[in-house]
N, C-alpha and C positions, 0 to 999 in steps of 0.2 A: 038309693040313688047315689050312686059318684061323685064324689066330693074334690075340688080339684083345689091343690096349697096355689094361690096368686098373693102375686104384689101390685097392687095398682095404685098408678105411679101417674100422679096427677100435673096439671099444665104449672102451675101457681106453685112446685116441689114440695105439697105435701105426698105424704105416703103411707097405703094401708094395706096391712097383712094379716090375711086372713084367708079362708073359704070360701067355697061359690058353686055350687048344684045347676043354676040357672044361665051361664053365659054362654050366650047367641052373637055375631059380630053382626046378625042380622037387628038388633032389635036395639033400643038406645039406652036401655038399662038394664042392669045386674044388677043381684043380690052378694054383700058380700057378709060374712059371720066374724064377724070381730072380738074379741077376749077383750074386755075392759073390764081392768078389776072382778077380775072373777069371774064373769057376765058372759056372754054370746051373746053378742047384740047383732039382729041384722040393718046394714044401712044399704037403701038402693045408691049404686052410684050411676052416675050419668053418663055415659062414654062421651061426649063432647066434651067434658069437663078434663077428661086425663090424657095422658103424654103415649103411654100403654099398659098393658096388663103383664103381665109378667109369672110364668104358668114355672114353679119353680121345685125344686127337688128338696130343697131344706129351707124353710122362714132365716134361720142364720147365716147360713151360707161359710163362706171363707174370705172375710175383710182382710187377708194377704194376699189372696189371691189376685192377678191381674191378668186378665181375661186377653184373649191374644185376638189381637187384630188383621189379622191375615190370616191367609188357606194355606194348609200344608195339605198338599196332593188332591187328590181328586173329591167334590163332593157327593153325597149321596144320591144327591137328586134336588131341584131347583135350580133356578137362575140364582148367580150368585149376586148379591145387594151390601152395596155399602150405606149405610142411613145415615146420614146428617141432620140430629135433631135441634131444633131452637133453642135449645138450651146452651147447643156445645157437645151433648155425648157424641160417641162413635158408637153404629154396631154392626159387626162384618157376618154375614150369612147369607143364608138362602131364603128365598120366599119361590111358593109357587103361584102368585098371584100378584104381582106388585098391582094396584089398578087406583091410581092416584084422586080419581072422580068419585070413589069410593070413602065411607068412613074410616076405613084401615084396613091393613092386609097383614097375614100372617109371616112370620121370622123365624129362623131355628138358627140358632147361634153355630158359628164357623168353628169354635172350639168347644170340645165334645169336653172336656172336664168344665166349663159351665155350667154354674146352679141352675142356671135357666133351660128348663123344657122348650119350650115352644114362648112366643112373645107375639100379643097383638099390638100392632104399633096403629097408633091413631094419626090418621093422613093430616091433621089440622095442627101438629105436633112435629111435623115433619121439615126440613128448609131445606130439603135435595137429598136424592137419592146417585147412586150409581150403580150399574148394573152392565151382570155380564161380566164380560175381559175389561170394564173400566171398573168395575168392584175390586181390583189387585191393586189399582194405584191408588 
């Protein structure tokens, strides 16, 4: 079975990294494999409980890095989405689903050197979107 690296990135700003065999956007819990002290521990998480999942290329990443907020030239494919979450963050990309009545909708970040693959963003996490030609401004 396929094992996919996430960060899931909960409402309350905790955070856990780890693994996951099991996520469905259709279903209300994941499994996720956590290292504690030595350990693989699995813990189910609740999707109502976090902010998004976060489907990512390295657990480390690049803490210099600063992730660009804007489109340079054309995207792949998707509408493009500006997300304004309650916290404060920004995140500029595409979705092919935005559908707000929904538990969350899929992300693929605007900047292709981003650690982040793909990103499900949970709608209950969310204080406004824009979309389209208002996702520039």
């Amino acid at each position: 079975m396929f094992s996919n690296k996430v960060v899931a990135r909960f409402k309350n700003g905790a955070v856990l990294k780890g693994t996951t065999t099991d996520f469905n956007p259709e279903k209300p819990t994941f499994h996720l494999q956590v290292t504690i002290s030595n350990k693989v521990i699995s813990k189910e998480i609740k999707m109502d409980h976090l902010k998004a999942v976060f489907f990512v290329k390295t657990f480390e990443g690049n803490p210099q890095f600063q992730e660009r907020k804007t489109f340079t030239g054309p995207t792949t494919g998707g509408i493009k989405i500006k997300i304004f979450f309650i916290d404060g963050e920004i995140l500029v990309g595409t979705t092919n689903g935005y559908k707000p009545d929904k538990i969350g909708f899929w992300f693929f970040p605007a900047d292709k050197e981003s650690n982040n693959i793909r990103v499900f963003v949970i709608n209950s996490a969310v204080k406004g979107v824009k979309l389209g030609v208002d996702a520039d401004r």
